[in-house]
N, C-alpha and C positions, 0 to 999 in steps of 0.2 A: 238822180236819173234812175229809172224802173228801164229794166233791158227782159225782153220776151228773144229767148233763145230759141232757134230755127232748129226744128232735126238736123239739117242740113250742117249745119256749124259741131254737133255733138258729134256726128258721124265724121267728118273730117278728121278730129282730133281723136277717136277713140280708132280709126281707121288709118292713121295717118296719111292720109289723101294727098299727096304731093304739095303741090305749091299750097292750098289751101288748109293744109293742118297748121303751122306755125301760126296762122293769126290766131286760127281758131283756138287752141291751145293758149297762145297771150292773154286770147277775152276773157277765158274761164279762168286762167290763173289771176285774173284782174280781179274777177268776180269773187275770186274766193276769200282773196285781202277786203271785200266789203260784201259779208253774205247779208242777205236780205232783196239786195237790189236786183236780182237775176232769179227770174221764172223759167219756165216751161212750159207747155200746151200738156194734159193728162194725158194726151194718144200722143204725143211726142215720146213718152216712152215706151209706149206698144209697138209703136215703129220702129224705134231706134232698136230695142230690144230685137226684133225679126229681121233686121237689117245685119244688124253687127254680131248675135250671136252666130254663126255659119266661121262668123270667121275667130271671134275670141273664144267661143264656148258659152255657153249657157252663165257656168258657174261664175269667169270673167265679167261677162257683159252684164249681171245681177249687180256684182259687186260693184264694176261700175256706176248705177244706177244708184245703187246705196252711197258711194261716195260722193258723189254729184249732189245728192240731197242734201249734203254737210252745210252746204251753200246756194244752191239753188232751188227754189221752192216752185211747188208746180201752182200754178194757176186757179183759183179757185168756180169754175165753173159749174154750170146747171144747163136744163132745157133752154130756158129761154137763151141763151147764148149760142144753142147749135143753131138755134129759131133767127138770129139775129146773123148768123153765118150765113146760113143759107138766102138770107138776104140780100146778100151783099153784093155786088155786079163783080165778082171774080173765077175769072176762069177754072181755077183750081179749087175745088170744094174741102182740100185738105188747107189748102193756104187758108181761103177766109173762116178754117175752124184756127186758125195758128192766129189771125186778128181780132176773131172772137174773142179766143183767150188774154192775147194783151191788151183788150178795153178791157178786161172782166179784171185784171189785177194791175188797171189804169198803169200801163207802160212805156215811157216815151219812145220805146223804140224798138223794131225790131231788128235782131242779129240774125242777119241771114244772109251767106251770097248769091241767094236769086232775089235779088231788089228788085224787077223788073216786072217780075211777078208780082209784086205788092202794088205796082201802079196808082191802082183804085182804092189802096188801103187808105183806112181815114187814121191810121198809124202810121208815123214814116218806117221806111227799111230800110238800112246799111247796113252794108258790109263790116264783117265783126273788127278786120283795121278799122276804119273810119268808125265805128264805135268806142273802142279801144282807144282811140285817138282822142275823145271826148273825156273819157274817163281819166286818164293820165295831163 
């Protein structure tokens, strides 16, 4: 199974976000016992990086980023994939860049807990448990 990791699931766990860091935290640690299987979108780390540095620091949220890559590989994207975003009948123009990405590094799935937002995605979205829960 190919898993495309949501900002939203990174920021949890590097945030500790209440109820939603412990799954988040299980998925990656899942991930990390089988690196290859786990991407990222390329502006998932320009986000995540402007998001999370205010509260780890710069030099933190780097190294984060660096150790993340031990095991998760970002997406290999181009033009025609934002072209192919932009396409897409979804309300969030960041989301269908986050679908973009996981057709572009063919993914069965996307880890994120706003599923709901994905709707219209021609990828499914679960929540990083019920991911989790696949993988184990």
């Amino acid at each position: 199974m190919i898993i495309l990791v949501d900002t939203d699931v990174l920021i949890d766990m590097a945030l500790d976000r209440g109820e939603h860091a412990p799954p988040a935290s299980a998925l990656l640690d899942a991930l990390e016992q089988r690196p290859g299987i786990g991407f990222v979108a390329w502006h998932t780390v320009s986000n995540f990086y402007y998001l999370v540095a205010p509260a780890r620091g710069r030099t933190g949220t780097k190294q984060f980023v660096l150790d993340l890559t031990q095991f998760i590989r970002v997406s290999p994207t181009a033009t025609g994939d934002l072209r192919f975003a932009a396409q897409l009948d979804m309300k969030d123009f960041e989301d269908a860049m986050q679908v973009a990405a996981a057709v572009a590094c063919h993914a069965d799935v996307i880890a994120t807990r706003n599923t709901r937002d994905y709707s219209k995605s021609p990828i499914r979205a679960e929540t990083p448990r019920a991911v989790l829960e696949k993988l184990l």
